[in-house]
N, C-alpha and C positions, 0 to 999 in steps of 0.2 A: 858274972861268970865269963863272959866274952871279953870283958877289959881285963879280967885277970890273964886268961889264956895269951890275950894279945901282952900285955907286960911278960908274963915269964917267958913265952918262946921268941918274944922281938918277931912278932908279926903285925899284918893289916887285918886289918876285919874281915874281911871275903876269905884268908885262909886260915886265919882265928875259930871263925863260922866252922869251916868245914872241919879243923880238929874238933870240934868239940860236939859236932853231930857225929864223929867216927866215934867218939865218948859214949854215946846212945846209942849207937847203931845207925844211926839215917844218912841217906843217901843227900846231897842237896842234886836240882836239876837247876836246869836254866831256865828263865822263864821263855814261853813259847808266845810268841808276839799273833796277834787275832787281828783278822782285818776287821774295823770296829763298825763296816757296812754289813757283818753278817748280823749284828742282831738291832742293826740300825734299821732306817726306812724303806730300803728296799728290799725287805721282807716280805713288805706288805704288798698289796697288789695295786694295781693300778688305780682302781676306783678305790678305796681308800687312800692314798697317795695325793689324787686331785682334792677329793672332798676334804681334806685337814690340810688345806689350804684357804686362806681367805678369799672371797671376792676384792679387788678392788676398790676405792671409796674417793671421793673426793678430796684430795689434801694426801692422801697415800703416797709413797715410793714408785710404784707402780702409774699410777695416776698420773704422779707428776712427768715419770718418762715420758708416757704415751699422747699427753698434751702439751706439755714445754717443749720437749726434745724430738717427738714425733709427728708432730700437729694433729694430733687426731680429737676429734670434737667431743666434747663432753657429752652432746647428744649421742653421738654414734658409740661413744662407750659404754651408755646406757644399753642402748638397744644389742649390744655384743652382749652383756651379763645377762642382758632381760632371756639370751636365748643358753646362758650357763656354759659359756664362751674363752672367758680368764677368769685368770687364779694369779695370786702375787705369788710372786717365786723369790726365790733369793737374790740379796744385793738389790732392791730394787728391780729384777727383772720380769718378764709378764710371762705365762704360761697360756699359752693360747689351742684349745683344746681340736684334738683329731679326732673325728666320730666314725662309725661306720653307719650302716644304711637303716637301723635301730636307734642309731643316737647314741651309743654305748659307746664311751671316752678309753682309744686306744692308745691314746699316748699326747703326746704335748710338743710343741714348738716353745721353746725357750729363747726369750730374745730382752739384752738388756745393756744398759751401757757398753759393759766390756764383756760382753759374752752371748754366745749365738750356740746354739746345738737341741738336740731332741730327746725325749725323754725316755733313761735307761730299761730298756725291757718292754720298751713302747712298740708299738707298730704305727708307720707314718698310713696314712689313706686319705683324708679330706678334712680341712678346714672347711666350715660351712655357713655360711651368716647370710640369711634368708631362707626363703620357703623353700621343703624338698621339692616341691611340685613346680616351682618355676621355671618358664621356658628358653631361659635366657642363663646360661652356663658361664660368668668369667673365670677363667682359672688362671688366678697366679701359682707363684713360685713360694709366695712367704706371707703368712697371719696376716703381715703388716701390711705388705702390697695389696692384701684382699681387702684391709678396714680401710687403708687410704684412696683406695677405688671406688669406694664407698660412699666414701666423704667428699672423692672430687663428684661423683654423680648425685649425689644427694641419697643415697640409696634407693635405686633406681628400682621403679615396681613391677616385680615380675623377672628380678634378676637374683642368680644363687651366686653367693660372692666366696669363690675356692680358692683354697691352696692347696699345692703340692708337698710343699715345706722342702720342696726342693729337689726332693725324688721323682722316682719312676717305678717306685714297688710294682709287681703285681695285684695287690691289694689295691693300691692306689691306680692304676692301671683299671683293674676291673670295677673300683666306685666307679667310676668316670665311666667307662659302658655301659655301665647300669643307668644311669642318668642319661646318655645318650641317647640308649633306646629309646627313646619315646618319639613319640608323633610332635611336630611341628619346634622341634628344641634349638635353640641355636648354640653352636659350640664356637666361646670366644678366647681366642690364644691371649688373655690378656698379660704375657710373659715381659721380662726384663728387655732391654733394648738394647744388647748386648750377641755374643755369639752363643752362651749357651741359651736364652730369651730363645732365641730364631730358631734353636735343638726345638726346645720343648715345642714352640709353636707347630715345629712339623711335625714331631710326633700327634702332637691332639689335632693336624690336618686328616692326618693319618687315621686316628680315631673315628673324626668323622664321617670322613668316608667312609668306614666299614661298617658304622652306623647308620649310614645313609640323611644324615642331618647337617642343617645350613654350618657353615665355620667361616668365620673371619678373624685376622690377626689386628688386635689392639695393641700397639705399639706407644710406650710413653715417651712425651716430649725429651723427659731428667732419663737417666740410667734407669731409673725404675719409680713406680707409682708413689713411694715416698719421699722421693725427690721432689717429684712433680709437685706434691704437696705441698710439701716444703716452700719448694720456689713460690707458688701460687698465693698461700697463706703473707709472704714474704712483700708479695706485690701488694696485696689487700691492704696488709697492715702500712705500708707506704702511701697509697692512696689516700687509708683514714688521715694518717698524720698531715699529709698535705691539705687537704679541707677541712680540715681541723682549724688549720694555721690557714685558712684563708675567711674562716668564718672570724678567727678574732683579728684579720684585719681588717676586713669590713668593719667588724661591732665598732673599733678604734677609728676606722676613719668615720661611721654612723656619728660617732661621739663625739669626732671633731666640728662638721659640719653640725654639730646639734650648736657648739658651741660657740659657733659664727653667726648663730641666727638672732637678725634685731630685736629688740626687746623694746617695747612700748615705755613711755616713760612713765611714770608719776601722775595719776590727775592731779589735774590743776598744774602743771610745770606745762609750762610754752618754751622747751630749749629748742634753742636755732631757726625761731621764726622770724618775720622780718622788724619786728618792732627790737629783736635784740633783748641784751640783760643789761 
């Protein structure tokens, strides 16, 4: 019916269409374009959102970022999931999770090749990888900063390893008092090395003081603790390769001198004694 309409009035199909719903009675409309996030994933809530996310694994996308490209130890990524810490996020990137003083995941740091931001509908407060009860407060700026501080101190005992994620919420503001408060805690500016680093470091001096608890600024060698990393990993792995390559020149010159050494003759052969051949 529609190819007929279009032959006998010499029309296109869109106004073919519409004679031949005015034949019926029907109206046509336009279609109405849907943002296709309203019945997508951020529906859901947050904690749903994180949990239909995988953990990270050995040989992952994620994995491999955070150990090839970030140097962060296989060990110390263990002990990040052992406390339910990341989550693989898209493109390869890591979701490194924001709790509040329950544990209860308000949102996420997103960090990955070509892509940095926080998670839509999130509330930033505290990255947290160690004991809440530790006396020893570092607070970075980024997930990463906090696991690479980690990995350069060994995860030091008796230290809570934070981030900001680069804010200054209120929420995040008031975790960090709440942690303050306590008796004998130290507050560590462990911030970027940089002009805003030395912002954040006065605010959390500030902090402390009002808190009435010890503070000092840790300052990294690199722009920031994953640099520092970086560099450090960089050096290590230079050292091994050099006495690597000094062990097989030894072994080679071992080998040589093995093979200069005299060798007894034959019983019974008398070479080069004075009676001659």
């Amino acid at each position: 019916m529609f190819g007929l309409v279009e032959h006998l009035d010499h029309v296109g199909f869109l106004e073919g269409a519409e004679k031949v719903a005015d034949l019926v009675g029907l109206k046509i409309t336009k279609p109405e374009w849907r943002n296709p996030t309203c019945n997508g994933r951020h529906e859901l809530s947050l904690h749903a959102r994180w949990h239909a996310r995988r953990r990270p694994w050995p040989g992952s996308s994620t994995w491999r970022y955070l150990q090839d490209e970030r140097c962060l130890p296989a060990a110390l990524l263990r002990a990040a999931l052992k406390c339910d810490l990341l989550r693989e996020g898209p493109y390869g990137s890591m979701w490194a999770a924001h709790k509040d003083h329950a544990g209860v995941v308000t949102g996420w740091e997103a960090r990955g090749p070509q892509y940095r931001g926080f998670a839509s509908g999130g509330t930033k407060v505290l990255f947290r990888l160690g004991s809440g009860t530790a006396f020893r407060l570092a607070v970075t700026e980024a997930a990463i900063d906090a696991l690479s501080l980690a990995a350069i101190e060994g995860l030091r005992e008796g230290t809570l390893y934070l981030s900001t994620g680069g804010g200054w919420s209120p929420t995040t503001k008031g975790a960090l008092r709440e942690l303050a408060f306590r008796t004998d805690v130290q507050l560590v500016a462990a911030t970027d090395a940089n002009s805003q680093g030395d912002m954040f470091a006065e605010r959390l001096r500030s902090l402390a003081n009002d808190a009435g608890c010890d503070w000092m600024r840790l300052r990294p060698p690199e722009e920031d603790w994953n640099e520092t990393l970086k560099v450090r990993e960089k050096e290590i792995d230079t050292r091994r390769k050099e006495e690597e390559a000094c062990r097989i020149r030894a072994a080679h010159v071992k080998e040589g001198f093995a093979r200069l050494k005299p060798v007894l003759d034959p019983a019974g052969r008398d070479v080069g004694g004075s009676k001659g051949s």
